[in-house]
C-alpha positions, 0 to 999 in steps of 0.5 A, a space after each residue: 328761459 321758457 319752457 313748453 311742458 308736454 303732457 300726455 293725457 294718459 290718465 285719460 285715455 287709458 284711465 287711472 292706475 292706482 298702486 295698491 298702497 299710496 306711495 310718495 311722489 318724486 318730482 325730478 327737482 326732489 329727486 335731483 336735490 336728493 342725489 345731491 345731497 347725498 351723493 357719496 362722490 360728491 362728497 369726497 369731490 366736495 372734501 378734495 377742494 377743501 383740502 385745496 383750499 386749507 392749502 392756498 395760504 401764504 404760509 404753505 406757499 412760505 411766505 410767512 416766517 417759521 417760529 420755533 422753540 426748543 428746550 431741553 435737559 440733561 444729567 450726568 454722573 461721571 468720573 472726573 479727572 483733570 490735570 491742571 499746569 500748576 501741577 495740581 490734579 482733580 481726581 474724582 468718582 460720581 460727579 453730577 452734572 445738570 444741564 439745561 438750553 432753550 431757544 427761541 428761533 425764527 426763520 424766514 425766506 426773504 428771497 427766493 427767486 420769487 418762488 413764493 409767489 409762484 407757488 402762492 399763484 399755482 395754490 390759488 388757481 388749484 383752489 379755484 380748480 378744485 370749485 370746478 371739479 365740485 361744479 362737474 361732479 354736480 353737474 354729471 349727478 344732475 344729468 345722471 338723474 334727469 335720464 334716470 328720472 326719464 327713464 321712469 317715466 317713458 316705462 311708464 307711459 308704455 306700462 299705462 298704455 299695456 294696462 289699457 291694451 289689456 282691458 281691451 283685449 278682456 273685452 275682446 276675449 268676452 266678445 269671442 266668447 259671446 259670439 261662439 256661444 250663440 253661433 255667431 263666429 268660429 272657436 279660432 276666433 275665441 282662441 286668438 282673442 286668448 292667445 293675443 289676451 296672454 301676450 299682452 298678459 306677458 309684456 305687462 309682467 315685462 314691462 312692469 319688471 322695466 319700471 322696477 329697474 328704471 326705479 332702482 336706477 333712480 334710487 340708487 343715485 338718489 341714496 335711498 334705500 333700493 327697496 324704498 317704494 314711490 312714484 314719479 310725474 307721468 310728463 315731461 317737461 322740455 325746453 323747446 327754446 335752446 339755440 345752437 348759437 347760443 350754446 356755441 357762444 356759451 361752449 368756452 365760459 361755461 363748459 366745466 372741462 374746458 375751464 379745467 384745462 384753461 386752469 390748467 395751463 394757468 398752473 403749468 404757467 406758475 410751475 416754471 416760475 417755480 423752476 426758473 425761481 432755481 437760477 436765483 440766490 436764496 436769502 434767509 433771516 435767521 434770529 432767536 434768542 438762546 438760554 444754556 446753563 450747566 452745573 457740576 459738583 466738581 471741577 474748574 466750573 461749577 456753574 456756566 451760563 450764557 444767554 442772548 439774542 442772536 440774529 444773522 442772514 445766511 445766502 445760497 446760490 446753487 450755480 450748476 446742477 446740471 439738470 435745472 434747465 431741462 427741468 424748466 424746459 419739460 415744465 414749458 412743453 407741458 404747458 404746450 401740451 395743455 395749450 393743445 388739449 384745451 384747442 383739441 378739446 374746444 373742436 371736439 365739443 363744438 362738434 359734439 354740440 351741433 351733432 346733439 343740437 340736431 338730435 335734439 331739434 329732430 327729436 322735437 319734430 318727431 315728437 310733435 309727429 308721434 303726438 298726433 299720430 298717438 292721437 288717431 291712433 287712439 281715435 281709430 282704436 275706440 272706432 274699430 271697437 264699437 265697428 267691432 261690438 257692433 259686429 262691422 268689424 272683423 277681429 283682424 281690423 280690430 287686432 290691427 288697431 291694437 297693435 297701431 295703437 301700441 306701437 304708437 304709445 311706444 314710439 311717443 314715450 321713446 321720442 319724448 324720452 329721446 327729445 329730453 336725453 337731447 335737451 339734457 345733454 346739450 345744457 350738460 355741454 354749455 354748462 347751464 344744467 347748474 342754474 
């Protein structure tokens, strides 16, 4: 996709504002690569689907047969009595008894109404679910920044734009005064140059003050320590190109939220498997092998022993329960539901999408409107000002040159802010912000 970079020659026009220390230089991939690295949300979206994809195994959906082992010991010592039909009798205190077992077991579902499979299918579909919702969180951080990063630059553009206002109301100020001192104009003359000079004084500590808060937004989501000191581009780079079309054809298959709620239904699908699987019998393999000995001092027993394997099949068919077939039927009007979600959803975002495309397509012509209009602004400033050192020129001419020229810079930097916000939420809709 071709991308038309607008730059602004601002470093021109208003001459080079250097910090008073060199600082690093952020482009807006750096600054993008940063917050995704170390985005805390992230990472716990990123630990989630993990965590769904440990579990989309057979063995958690019950597929696989569970082996165990068990063993134990006991002793005793107990008083024995025992009466015999022979007439004889036992009778003894402190009689030991020592006994040991150990098993071996295996168990497995050989049938369960197919509800194996359906949890195995809706584990999968929750794996691929929990991808998705990494892609949304990625693609949420990578908007966030871009406006933040934008943001930085439209201050500024309106910062550099005070800066150079302000070397020319000193000159003005001069002006005043040098005429004032040779008789050429009034004292007021002198004091308004004064006061508009301490106005734009003021809206440069304003402004200055933006830029800092533009810059902490952007640290912030970048993870870096907030008191970190650096510098960002002083353009902005906008994709001219985007088609509506394009983007309503890619709406579907692209954008995350809808994926979501397709998967979703997906799921719902598989859970009423799993509740239908209920009205089927459950069949079991059991098999093992068994080890008990005992022995006492005393007694018809002295020693026993027994030892083998064992295998067998239990069966289970709960026929009524009274509640099943509602549980199935709840599960279908979820699924209905989701159904009519996704619907409701795909028309809000398609318009969503055309009302942004149109913000974006006007934000292009307006830019191209204020670009030129920046530019005779400019032109009509620096004319006005030799009219005005030339004496040609009254202050009020030139004072309203001044003011055209900063509402000029200040209706660009917002229209191209704007033409970006634009660009970047309608790449966030279709998905295409992740390349």
């Amino acid at each position: 996709m071709m991308k038309r970079q607008i730059k602004i020659g601002l470093v021109i026009l208003f001459g080079s504002f250097q910090t008073a220390y060199s600082q690093q230089l952020i482009t807006l991939q750096a600054a993008i690569d940063s917050a995704l690295y170390n985005n805390l949300g992230l990472i716990i979206v990123r630990n989630e689907a993990a965590i769904a994809d440990n579990n989309a195994t057979r063995a958690s959906a019950g597929m696989l047969p569970r082996v165990d082992l068990n063993a134990g010991t006991n002793y005793g010592n107990n008083n024995l009595h025992q009466k015999f039909n022979t007439g004889a009798e036992i009778n003894k205190s402190g009689v030991s008894n020592k006994a040991f077992n150990g098993q071996l077991a295996v168990s497995w579902t050989l049938f369960d109404g197919t509800k194996m499979f359906a949890t195995y299918q809706k584990q999968q579909v929750l794996k691929d679910m929990g991808d998705l919702n990494v892609q949304i969180k990625t693609e949420e951080i990578i908007s966030d920044v871009s406006i933040a990063y934008s943001e930085i630059v439209r201050q500024g553009i309106v910062l550099k734009g005070t800066i150079k206002n302000i070397s020319l109301y000193e000159e003005r100020v001069k002006l005043a005064e040098m005429k004032l001192k040779i008789g050429k104009s009034s004292r007021s003359e002198f004091l308004q140059a004064s006061l508009d000079l301490n106005l734009q004084k003021s809206n440069l500590v304003k402004q200055t003050t933006l830029l800092k808060n533009a810059k902490l937004n952007l640290s912030r989501l970048m993870m870096r320590p907030l008191n970190s000191g650096f510098e960002t581009t002083d353009s902005f780079v906008i994709n001219k190109t985007i088609l509506l079309s394009q983007v309503l054809n890619d709406l579907e298959n692209g954008n995350k939220q809808l994926q979501i709620l397709h998967m979703d239904e997906l799921k719902r699908t598989q859970e009423i498997k799993e509740q239908e699987s209920y009205y089927y019998p459950k069949v079991n393999l059991n098999a093992g092998y068994n080890f008990v000995s005992s022995s006492s001092s005393q007694g018809l027993f002295l020693v026993n022993q027994s030892r083998g394997p064992l295998v067998g099949l239990t069966f289970n068919w709960n026929l009524y329960n009274g509640t099943q077939r509602k549980l199935v039927e709840n599960v279908k009007l979820l699924r209905e539901n989701t159904k009519l979600v996704y619907d409701d959803t795909k028309i809000a975002l398609q318009s969503m999408v055309i009302a942004a495309w149109q913000n974006y397509q006007d934000a292009i012509e307006l830019a191209k409107t204020e670009e030129e209009s920046f530019t005779m602004a400019n032109e009509n400033l620096s004319i006005m000002s030799q009219r005005f050192k030339l004496g040609e020129a009254t202050i009020l001419e030139l004072k309203d040159a001044q003011q055209v020229n900063e509402a000029s810079t200040s209706r660009l930097a917002n229209t191209l802010y704007d033409t970006k916000t634009a660009e970047t939420n309608l790449l966030f809709l279709s998905g295409k912000l992740i390349k």
